[in-house]
N, C-alpha and C positions, 0 to 999 in steps of 0.2 A: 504494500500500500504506500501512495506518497507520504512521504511526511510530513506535507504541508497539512494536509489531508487529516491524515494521522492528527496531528493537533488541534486540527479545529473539531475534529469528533473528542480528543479526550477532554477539549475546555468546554463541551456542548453536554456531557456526562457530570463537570463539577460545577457548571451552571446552574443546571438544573435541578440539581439536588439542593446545592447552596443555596436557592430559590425558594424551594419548599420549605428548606430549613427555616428559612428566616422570614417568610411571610406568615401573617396573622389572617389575612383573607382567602374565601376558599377556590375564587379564580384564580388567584395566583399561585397559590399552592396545585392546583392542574392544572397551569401554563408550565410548573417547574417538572410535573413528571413526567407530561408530555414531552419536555423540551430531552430530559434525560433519556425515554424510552428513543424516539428517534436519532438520538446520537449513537446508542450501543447498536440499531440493526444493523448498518453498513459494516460494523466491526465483525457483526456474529457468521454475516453472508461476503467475509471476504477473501473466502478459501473458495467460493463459486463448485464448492463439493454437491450434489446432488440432499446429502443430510444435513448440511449447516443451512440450506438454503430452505429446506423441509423447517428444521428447527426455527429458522429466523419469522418464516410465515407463521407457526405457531404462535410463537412468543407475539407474533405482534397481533395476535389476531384477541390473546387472550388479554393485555394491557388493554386496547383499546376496549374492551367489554369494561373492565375494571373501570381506566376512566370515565368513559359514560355512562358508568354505573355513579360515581363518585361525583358527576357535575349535576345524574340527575337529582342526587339523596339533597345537594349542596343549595340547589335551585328552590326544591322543595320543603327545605327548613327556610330559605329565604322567603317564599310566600305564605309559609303558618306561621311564622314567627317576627319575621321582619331583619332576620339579623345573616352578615356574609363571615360574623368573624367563627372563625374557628374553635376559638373556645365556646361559643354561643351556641353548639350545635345539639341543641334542646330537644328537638320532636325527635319521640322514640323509635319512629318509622323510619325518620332521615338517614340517625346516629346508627342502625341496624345494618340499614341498606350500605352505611360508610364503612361500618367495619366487615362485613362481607368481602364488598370490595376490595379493600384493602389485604383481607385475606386471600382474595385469589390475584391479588399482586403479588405478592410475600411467597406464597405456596402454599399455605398453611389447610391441611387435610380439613373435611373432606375436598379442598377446592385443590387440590396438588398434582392431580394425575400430568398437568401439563410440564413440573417441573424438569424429572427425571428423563424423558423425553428429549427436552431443549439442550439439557445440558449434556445428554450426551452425542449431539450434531457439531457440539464447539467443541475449536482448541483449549488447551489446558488455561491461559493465560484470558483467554475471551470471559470462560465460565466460571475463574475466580473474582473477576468485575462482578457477571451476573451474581454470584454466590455470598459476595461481601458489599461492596459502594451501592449496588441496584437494591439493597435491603434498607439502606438508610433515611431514606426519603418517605417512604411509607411507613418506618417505624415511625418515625418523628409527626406522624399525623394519627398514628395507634395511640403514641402516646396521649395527646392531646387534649380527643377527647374524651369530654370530661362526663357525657349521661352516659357510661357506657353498661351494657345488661352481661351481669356480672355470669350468671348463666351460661349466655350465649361464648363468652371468652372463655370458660374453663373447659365448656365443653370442645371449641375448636381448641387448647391447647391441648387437652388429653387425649384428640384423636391425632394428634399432630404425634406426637410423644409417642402413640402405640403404632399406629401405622409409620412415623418413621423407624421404629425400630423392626416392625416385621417385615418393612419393606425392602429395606436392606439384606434381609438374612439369604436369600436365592440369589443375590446377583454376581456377577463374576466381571461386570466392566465398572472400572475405578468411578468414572463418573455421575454414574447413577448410586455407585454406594454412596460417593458424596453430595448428592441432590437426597435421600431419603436421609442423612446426615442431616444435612439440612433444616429438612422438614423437621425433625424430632428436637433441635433444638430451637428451633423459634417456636415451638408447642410450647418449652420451658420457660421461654423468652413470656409466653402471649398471657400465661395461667396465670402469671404473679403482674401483670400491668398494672393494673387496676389496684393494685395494693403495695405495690413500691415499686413506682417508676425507674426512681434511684441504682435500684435492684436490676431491674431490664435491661435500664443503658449499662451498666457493669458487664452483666451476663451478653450484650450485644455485643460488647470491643474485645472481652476474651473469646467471643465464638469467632470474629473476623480475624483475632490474632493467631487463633489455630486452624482454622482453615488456611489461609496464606502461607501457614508453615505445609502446611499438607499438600496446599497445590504443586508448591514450588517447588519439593520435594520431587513429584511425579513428575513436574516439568523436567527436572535436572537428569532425570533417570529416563526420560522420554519413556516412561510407561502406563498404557490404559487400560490393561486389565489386569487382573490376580497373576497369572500366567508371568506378566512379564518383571513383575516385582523379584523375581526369585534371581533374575541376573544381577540385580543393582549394587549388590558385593562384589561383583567385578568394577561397576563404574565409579564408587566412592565408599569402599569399607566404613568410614569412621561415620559419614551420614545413614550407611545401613543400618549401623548399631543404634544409635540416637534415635532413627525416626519410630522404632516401637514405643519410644515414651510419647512423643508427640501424639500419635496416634492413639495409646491409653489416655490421655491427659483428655483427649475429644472426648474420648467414652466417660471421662469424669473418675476416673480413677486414683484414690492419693496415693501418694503425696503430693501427683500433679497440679499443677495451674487447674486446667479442666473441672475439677473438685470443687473449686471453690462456690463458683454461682450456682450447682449443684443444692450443696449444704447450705448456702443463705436463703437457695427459695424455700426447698424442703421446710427450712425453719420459720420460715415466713407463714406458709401454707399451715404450719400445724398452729401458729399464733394468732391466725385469723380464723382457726376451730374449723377447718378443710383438714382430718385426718383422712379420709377413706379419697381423694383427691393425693394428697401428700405421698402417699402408701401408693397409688396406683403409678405418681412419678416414678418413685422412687423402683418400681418393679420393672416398670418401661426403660430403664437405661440399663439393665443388663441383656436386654435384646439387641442395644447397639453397641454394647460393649461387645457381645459375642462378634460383630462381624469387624470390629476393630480389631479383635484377636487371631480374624481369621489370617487381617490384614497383616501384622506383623508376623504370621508365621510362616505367609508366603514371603515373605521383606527377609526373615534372619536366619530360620530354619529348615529353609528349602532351598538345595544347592542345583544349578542348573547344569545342565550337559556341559561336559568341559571340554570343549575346543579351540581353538586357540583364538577365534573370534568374540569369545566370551569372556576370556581370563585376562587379556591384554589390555581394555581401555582404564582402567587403573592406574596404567603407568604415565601414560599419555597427560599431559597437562589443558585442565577445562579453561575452555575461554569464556564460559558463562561466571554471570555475577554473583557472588555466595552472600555476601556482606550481609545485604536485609535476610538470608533466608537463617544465617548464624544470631543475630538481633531477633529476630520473631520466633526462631527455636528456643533460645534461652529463655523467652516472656512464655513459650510454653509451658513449658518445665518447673517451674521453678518460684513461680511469682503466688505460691499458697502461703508462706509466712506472711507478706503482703495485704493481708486479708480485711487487718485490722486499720490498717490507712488506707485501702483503696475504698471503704464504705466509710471513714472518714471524709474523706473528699467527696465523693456523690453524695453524702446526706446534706442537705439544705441547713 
């Protein structure tokens, strides 16, 4: 792609998000996701592959339902109510029809079937955008509002939460484990909104800070399915060893990083008198722990045919860049001591 090109699509991706971010009205807040979704298609469809191109029609077919879903909830509180701003979004019909929407921007089951799909027609690098930045614009309007039917969120987070984890458990290509990844943690993300936002935005920048460890990972190992993880001890010993904790740490595993927004919702959920909620989290992430395990055991303990095509690139010195993936590994791993300052800072 040009890189003129190239540029004006990634300033057209923080445009528009930065737009959402920062507007208090609801046309402007769908001028910014609008403006974001049309920046990443040309990115998704510019391998002109027969599936990225399948994917990119999808993706755009589902956004645009969402947003005119979202301008019609937004229109519609503007004539029973009188009000555009965002926090104003009062009629119960509106704020319903908003967070629906929002949930099949997001993926959040049952509105998900499209995610897994999309993401596995992209490059590795395309699907970490969609998987991390393309989640921020529509959380920051999750968050927002404020009549939201407390019901309605617990139940799309605990189907998000079980169906991400069983949906994971058959697959054998990387990228739909990480689209049902996904899914099962923004359920975590979506259950505790409504009762400590604090808590969500936390639980959102450790899921983006592990996942970016996880794409990049596969990026550096050019691998997309189960299968091919088993050579990557040829390509980078010391990251093959490492990326099992990374990968625990997703599944929420301690002493990881991962652990942490785990145990603060848990705790949160049994304080707001949600045990039999708390209890069904907490049993849903060892169905994604299973297919992280599976993940690591094709990564350390599966050695592949040794020929000489396999055992060599090791020695070979990479021209790709490690720096952030060494930086976002460490924040994986490591940042559970941390616990007690990083909900210092989020709390108001």
């Amino acid at each position: 792609m040009n890189p003129y090109v190239l540029a004006i699509l990634i300033f057209g991706l923080g445009l528009g998000t930065t737009l959402t971010l920062s507007s208090s009205h609801w046309l402007l807040a769908w001028v910014g996701l609008e403006i974001s979704t049309l920046s990443i298609i040309p990115l998704m469809a510019q391998h002109h592959h027969p599936r990225a191109v399948e994917a990119t029609t999808k993706y755009f077919l589902i956004q645009a339902t969402a947003a005119a879903m979202i301008l019609f909830a937004a229109t519609s509180n503007a004539w029973f109510t009188g009000q555009w701003d965002i926090l104003q979004l009062t009629h119960p019909i509106s704020a319903n029809i908003t967070m629906l929407a929002l949930a099949l921007k997001l993926g959040l089951a049952p509105l998900h079937l499209w995610l897994p799909e999309v993401l596995q027609g992209l490059d590795l690098i395309t699907g970490l955008i969609l998987s991390t930045w393309q989640k921020l614009a529509p959380f920051a309007l999750l968050v927002q509002i404020q009549e939201t039917n407390q019901s309605l969120m617990i139940l799309l987070g605990l189907s998000s939460m079980l169906i991400g984890g069983w949906g994971g458990l058959n697959q054998t290509q990387l990228r739909k484990i990480l689209a049902y990844s996904s899914i099962a943690h923004l359920g975590w993300m979506v259950v505790v909104v409504q009762f400590s936002p604090p808590l969500t935005l936390l639980a959102l920048l450790l899921y983006l800070v592990m996942t970016f460890s996880t794409f990049i990972v596969f990026k550096l190992n050019t691998a997309t399915s189960i299968n091919a993880l088993a050579t990557s001890w040829a390509k980078s010993p010391v990251l093959t060893a490492i990326t099992p904790l990374a990968l625990l740490s997703l599944g929420g595993l301690p002493p990881m990083t991962g652990f942490m927004p785990k145990w603060l919702i848990l705790q949160e959920l049994t304080k707001q008198e949600l045990p039999l909620t708390a209890t069904l989290a907490a049993l849903s992430a060892l169905l994604s722990l299973y297919f992280y395990l599976r993940l690591s055991y094709a990564m350390t303990l599966t050695t592949a045919p040794n020929n000489l095509m396999t055992t060599t690139p090791w020695r070979l010195h990479s021209p790709q860049l490690t720096l952030p993936l060494a930086i976002s590994m460490l924040t994986t791993i490591s940042l559970l001591p941390m616990t007690p300052t990083a909900m210092t800072l989020l709390t108001p």
